[in-house]
N, C-alpha and C positions, 0 to 999 in steps of 0.2 A: 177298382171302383170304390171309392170313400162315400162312406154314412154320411147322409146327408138327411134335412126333415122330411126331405120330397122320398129318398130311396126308403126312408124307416117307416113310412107310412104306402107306399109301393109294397114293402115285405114285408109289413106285420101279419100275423097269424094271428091278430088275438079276434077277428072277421071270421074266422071260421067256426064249423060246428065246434071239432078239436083241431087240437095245433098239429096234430101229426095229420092232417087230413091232406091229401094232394091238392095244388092249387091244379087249375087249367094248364097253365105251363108244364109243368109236373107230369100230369096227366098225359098231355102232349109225347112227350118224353117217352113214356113205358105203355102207353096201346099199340104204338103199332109194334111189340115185340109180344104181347098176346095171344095167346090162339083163336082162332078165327070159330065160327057157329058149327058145329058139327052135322052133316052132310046129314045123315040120319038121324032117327030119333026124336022126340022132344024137342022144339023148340028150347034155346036158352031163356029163362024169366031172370035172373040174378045178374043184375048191375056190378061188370066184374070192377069198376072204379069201385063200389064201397067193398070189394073183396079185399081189394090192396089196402084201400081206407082200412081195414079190419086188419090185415095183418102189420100195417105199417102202425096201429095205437097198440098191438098186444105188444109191437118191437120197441116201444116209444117209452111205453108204460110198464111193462113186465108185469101186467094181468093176467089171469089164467083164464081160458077159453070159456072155462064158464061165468066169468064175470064182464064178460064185452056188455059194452050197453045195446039198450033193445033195439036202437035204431040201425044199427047193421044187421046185416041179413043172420041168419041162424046161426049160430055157433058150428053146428055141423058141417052145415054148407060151406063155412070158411074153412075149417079144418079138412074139407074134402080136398078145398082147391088145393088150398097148402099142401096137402102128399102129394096130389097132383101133378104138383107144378115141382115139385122137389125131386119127384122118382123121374119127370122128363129132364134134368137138368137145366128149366128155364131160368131158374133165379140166373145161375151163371153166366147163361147167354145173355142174357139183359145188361148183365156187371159189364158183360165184355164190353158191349155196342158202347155204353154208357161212360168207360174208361177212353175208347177212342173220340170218343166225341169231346171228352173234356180234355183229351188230351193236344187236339187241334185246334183247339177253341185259345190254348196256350202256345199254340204256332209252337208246336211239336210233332214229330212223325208218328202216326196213328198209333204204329207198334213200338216199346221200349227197348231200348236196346238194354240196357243197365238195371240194375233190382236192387233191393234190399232184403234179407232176411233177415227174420228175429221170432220170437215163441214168447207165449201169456201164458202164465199156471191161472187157472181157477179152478175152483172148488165146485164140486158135485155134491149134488142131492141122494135125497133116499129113494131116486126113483130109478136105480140102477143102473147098469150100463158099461161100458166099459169106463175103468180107470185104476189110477196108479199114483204112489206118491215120490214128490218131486223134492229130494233131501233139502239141494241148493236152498229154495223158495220154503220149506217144511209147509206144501201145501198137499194134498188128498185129493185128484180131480184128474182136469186132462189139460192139455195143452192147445192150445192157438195157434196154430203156426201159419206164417203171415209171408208172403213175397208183395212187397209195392216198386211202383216206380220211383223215378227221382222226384216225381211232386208228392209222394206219399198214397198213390189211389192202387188199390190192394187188387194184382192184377195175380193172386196164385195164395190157396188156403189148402189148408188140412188140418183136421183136431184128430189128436194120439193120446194115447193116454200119458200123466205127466211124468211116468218113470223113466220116459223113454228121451235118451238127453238130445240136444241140440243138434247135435253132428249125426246123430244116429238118425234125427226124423228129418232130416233137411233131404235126403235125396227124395222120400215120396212127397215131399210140397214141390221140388222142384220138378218134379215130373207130370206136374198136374200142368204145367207153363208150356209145355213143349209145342202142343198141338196149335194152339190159340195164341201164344205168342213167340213166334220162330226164330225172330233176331235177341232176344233176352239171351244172352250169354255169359252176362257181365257182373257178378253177385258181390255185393260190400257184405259185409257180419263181423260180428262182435267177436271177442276172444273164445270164447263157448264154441265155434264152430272149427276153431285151430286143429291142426293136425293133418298127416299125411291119409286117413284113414277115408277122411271126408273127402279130400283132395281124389283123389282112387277112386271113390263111388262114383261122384260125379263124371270123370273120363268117362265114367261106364255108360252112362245116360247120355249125356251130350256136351259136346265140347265149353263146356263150363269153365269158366277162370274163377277163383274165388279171391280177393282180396281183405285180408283183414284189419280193419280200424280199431288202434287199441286206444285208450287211454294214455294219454304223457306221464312217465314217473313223478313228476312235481305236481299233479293235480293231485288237489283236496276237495273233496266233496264231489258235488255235481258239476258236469262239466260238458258242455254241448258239445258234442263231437261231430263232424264232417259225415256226412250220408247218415250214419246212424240215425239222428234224431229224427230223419221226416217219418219211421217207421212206428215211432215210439208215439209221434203224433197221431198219426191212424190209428192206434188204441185207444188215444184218449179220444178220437173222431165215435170207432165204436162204443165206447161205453159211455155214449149219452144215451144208450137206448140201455133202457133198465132190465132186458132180457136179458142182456149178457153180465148183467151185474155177477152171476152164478152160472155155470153151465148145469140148465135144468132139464134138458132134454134126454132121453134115454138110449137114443140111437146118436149115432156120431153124424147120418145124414142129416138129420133134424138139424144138432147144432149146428152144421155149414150150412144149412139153412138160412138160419136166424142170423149170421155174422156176415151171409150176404146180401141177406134185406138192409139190414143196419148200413151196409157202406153203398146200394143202391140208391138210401133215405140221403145220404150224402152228398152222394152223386147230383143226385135228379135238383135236390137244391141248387149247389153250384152253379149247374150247366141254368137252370130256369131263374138265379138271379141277374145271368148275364144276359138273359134274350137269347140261348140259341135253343130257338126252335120256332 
């Protein structure tokens, strides 16, 4: 679909309270993956749409919990949902639904058959946690570690700490793929993941092929290479959200937290520019 005056005015954000706020579409999208009133108990009072609104401006903005503005619900209240919703594994479940959906919308088969792997050093704070320093990158933090499909939507995550190299943390991100997506067998990566060492872990987990994409000896500089890039895209997809600018969080659930709201904020755009919902 090509920008046009009718579609830039159809998807401007600048109508809203804030721009990271859910539209209707949007909204459409991620309730019914929700959990539902709790049978016992209290009534719900907390509009779980401004919950998401809350957590999709701290992912947007990279504010700290105590600087949300007053108009969302309490700081507390959101930071409750967020553990919440983080120790049930819902972020994930929502990425999944959210992946198949856009991934049909592209007149593709629900599930991927093919992947990409690659790993993000960033840098950690002084609010501890695990980490490690990553010679290659000379950064101090943890890593990102990333499986997308061939359109680049991020269908398999793990953050290690960054001393831990390529080859060595790719078998536990690729085992997070297994359950959720059964046909993915089919892995591109970069020279970093060469060797027979990796090749061997993988037999061990599941009938994995790895294929490596290198560089041509005559290239200088940068050089878009085949599968590689759509993964390298997805990074720069997450770091429009200013959370991940740093890995500030102190638990590593936390951080696949946050790197899965950021690619849901992705998600739920796409699918609700095209109309499907």
């Amino acid at each position: 679909m090509g920008w046009t005056d009718f579609t830039r005015r159809q998807y401007a954000r600048r109508a809203r309270r804030y721009a990271s706020d859910l539209t209707d579409r949007e909204w459409g999208l991620i309730s019914p993956c929700l959990p539902g009133p709790r049978r016992l108990g209290r009534p719900r009072s907390t509009d779980l749409r401004e919950v998401v609104n809350a957590l999709l401006y701290i992912a947007t903005t990279g504010c700290q919990w105590r600087m949300m503005p007053k108009d969302f619900p309490p700081f507390t209240t959101v930071q409750s949902y967020f553990y919440e919703w983080r120790a049930t594994g819902l972020w994930g479940r929502i990425n999944h639904h959210l992946v198949m959906e856009a991934r049909e919308l592209e007149g593709r088969e629900a599930s991927p058959s093919a992947g990409v792997i690659d790993s993000q050093s960033v840098k950690t704070t002084e609010s501890g946690g695990i980490s490690g320093y990553d010679a290659g990158k000379k950064i101090k933090g943890r890593k990102r570690h990333i499986v997308v499909d061939t359109l680049g939507l991020m269908v398999g995550l793990r953050v290690h700490s960054a001393d831990i190299q390529d080859r060595d943390g790719a078998p536990a991100v690729l085992k997070t793929i297994l359950k959720r997506w059964p046909w993915l067998r089919h892995i591109f990566a970069d020279g970093g993941y060469a060797g027979p060492k990796l090749k061997g872990a993988l037999q061990k987990i599941a009938a994995f092929t790895l294929q490596i994409v290198k560089r041509t000896d005559k290239a200088k500089g940068f050089e878009v290479l085949p599968r590689r890039w759509v993964v390298e895209r997805t990074f720069a997809w997450l770091g429009r959200c200013r959370r991940l600018a740093k890995d500030w969080e102190k638990s590593i659930a936390s951080a696949e937290a946050w790197i899965t709201i950021a690619h849901i904020r992705v998600l739920t755009r796409r699918l609700a520019r095209y109309g499907y919902c």
